[in-house]
C-alpha positions in Angstrom: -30.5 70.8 8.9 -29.7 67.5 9.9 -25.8 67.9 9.2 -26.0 70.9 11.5 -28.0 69.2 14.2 -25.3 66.4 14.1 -22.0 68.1 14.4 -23.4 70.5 17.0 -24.0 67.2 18.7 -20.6 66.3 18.4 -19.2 69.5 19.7 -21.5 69.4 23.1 -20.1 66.0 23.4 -16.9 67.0 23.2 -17.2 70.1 25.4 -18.8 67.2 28.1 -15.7 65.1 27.4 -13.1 67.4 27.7 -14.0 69.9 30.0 -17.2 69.5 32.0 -18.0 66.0 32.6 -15.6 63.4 31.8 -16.7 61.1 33.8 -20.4 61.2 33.2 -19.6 61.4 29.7 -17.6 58.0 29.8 -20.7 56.5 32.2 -23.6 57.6 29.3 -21.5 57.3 26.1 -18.3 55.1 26.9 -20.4 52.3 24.3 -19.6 55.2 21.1 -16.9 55.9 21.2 -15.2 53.2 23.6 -13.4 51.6 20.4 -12.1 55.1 18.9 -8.8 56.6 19.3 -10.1 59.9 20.8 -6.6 61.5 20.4 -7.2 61.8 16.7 -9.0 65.0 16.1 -11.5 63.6 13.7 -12.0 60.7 15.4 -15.0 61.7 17.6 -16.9 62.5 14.6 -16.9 58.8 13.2 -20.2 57.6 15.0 -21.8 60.7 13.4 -20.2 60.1 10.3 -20.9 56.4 10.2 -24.9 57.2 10.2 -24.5 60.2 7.6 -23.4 57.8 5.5 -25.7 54.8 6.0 -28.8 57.9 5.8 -27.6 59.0 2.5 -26.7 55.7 0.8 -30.4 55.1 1.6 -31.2 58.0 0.2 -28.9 57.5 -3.0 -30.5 54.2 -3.9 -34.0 55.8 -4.4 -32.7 57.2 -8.1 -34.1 56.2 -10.8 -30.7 56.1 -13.5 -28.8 53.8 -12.3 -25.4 55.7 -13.9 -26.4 58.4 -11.0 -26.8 55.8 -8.4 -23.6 54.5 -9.1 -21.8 57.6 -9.3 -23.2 59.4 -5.9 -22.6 56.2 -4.0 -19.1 55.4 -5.1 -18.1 58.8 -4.4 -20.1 58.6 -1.1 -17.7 55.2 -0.5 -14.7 56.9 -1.7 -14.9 60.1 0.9 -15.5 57.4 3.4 -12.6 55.7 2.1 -10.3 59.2 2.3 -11.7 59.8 5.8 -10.7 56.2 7.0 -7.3 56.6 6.3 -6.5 60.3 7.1 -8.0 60.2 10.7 -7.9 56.6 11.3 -10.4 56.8 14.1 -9.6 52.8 15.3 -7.3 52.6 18.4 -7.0 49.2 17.4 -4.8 48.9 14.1 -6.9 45.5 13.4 -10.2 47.2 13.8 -9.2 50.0 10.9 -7.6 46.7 8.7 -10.9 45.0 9.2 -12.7 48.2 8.2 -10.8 49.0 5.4 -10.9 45.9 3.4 -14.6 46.1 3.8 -15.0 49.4 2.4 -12.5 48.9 -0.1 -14.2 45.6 -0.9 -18.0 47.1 -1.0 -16.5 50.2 -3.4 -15.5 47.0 -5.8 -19.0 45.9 -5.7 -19.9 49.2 -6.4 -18.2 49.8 -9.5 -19.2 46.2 -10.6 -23.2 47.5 -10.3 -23.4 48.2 -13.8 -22.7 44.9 -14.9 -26.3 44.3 -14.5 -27.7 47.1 -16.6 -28.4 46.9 -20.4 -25.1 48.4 -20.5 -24.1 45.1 -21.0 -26.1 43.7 -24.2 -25.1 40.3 -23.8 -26.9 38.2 -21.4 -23.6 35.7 -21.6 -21.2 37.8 -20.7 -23.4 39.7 -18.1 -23.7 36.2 -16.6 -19.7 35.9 -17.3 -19.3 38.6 -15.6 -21.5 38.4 -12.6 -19.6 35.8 -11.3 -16.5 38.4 -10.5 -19.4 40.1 -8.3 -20.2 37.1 -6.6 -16.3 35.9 -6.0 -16.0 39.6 -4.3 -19.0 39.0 -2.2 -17.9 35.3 -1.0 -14.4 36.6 -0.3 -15.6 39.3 1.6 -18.3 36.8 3.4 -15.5 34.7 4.1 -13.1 37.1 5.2 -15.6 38.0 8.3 -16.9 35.0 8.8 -12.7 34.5 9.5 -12.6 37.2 11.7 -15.8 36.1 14.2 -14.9 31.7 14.2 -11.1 32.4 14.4 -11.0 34.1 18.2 -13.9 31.7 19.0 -11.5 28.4 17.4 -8.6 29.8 20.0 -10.9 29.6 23.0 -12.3 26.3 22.4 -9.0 25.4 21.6 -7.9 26.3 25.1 -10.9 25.1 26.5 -10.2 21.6 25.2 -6.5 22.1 26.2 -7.8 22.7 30.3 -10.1 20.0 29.9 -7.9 17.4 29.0 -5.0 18.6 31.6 -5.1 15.9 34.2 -3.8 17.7 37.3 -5.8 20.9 36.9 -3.6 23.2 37.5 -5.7 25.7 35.4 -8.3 25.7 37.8 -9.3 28.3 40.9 -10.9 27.4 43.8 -15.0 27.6 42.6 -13.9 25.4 39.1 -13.6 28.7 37.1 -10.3 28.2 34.1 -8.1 30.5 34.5 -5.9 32.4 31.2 -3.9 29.4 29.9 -2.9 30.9 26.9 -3.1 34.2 25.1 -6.7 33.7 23.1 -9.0 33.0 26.6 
C-alpha cells in the first residue's frame, strides 16, 4: 500500500511539473529534486526511492538470522547499486561519484557482517578480521570528511589570500570580498 501511495505521488508530481504547474511546482518542491537531473526518466523517482530504502533496511534489521539479514539487505544495496548507475539521477557527475563510492563502500560492510557471527569460531581471527571492517569504515569516514573540509580549506584559503592583499582590490564598496578565485 505504501509502494502504491508513493509512486502515485510521484506521478501527480510529475503531472504538476510538466504540465499544470511548473512553476508552483519548482516554488513548493524545488528543495527535492533541485539536485536531480530531471531529464532522466527515472530520476524523479529517486527521493521516493531514497526513503523506500531507508523504510525497509529498518525493517530488514528486525530478523532474527542474521544469514537473512544479510542477504535481504545486500540485495536491497545491490538494486540500489543497479539503479544508481542505470538512471544516474545526479546532474552533478560529483554528486553520483560521491554517492556511489558510498553505497559501494556500505555493500562491503555489508558483506563483511558475518564476520561477527559464530560463523567465525575463532575469536582471533574474528578480531583479525574485524579490523578489515574498521579500515572500510575509517576510509569511508575519511573520504567525506574530505569531501565537506576540502571546499571549506579553498575558501579560507581565499579568505586569507584577500586579507593579506594590501591594496584591496578585492573589495566593493560596503567591505563585502568579492570572487577572487574559483572556490569562494
Amino acid at each position: 500500500m505504501l509502494l502504491v501511495t508513493g509512486l502515485m505521488l510521484n506521478f501527480v508530481l510529475w503531472i504538476e511539473e510538466y504540465e499544470f504547474y511548473p512553476k508552483k511546482f519548482k516554488e513548493k518542491f524545488e528543495f527535492i529534486y533541485k539536485d536531480l537531473n530531471l531529464k532522466e526518466q527515472g530520476s524523479i523517482f529517486y527521493p521516493f526511492i531514497f526513503l523506500m530504502r531507508r523504510l525497509l533496511v529498518v525493517s530488514v534489521c528486525h530478523f532474527d538470522i542474521m544469514a537473512v539479514r544479510v542477504w535481504l539487505l545486500c540485495i536491497l544495496q545491490t538494486a540500489y547499486l543497479v539503479y544508481l548507475t542505470q538512471i544516474k539521477p545526479y546532474k552533478n557527475s560529483l554528486n553520483y561519484k560521491i554517492e556511489l563510492v558510498n553505497e559501494i563502500m556500505f555493500l562491503i560492510m555489508l558483506e563483511l557482517q558475518p564476520i561477527f557471527t559464530k560463523l567465525i569460531p575463532d575469536p582471533a581471527l574474528r578480531y583479525k578480521l574485524g579490523w578489515i571492517f574498521i579500515a572500510v569504515y575509517i576510509g569511508l569516514f575519511v573520504f567525506n570528511l574530505l569531501i565537506v573540509l576540502l571546499p571549506l580549506l579553498g575558501r579560507v584559503k581565499c579568505f586569507l589570500k584577500l586579507k593579506a592583499s594590501s591594496d584591496n582590490k578585492y573589495l566593493t564598496v560596503k567591505g563585502k570580498a568579492k570572487n577572487c578565485c574559483k572556490t569562494c
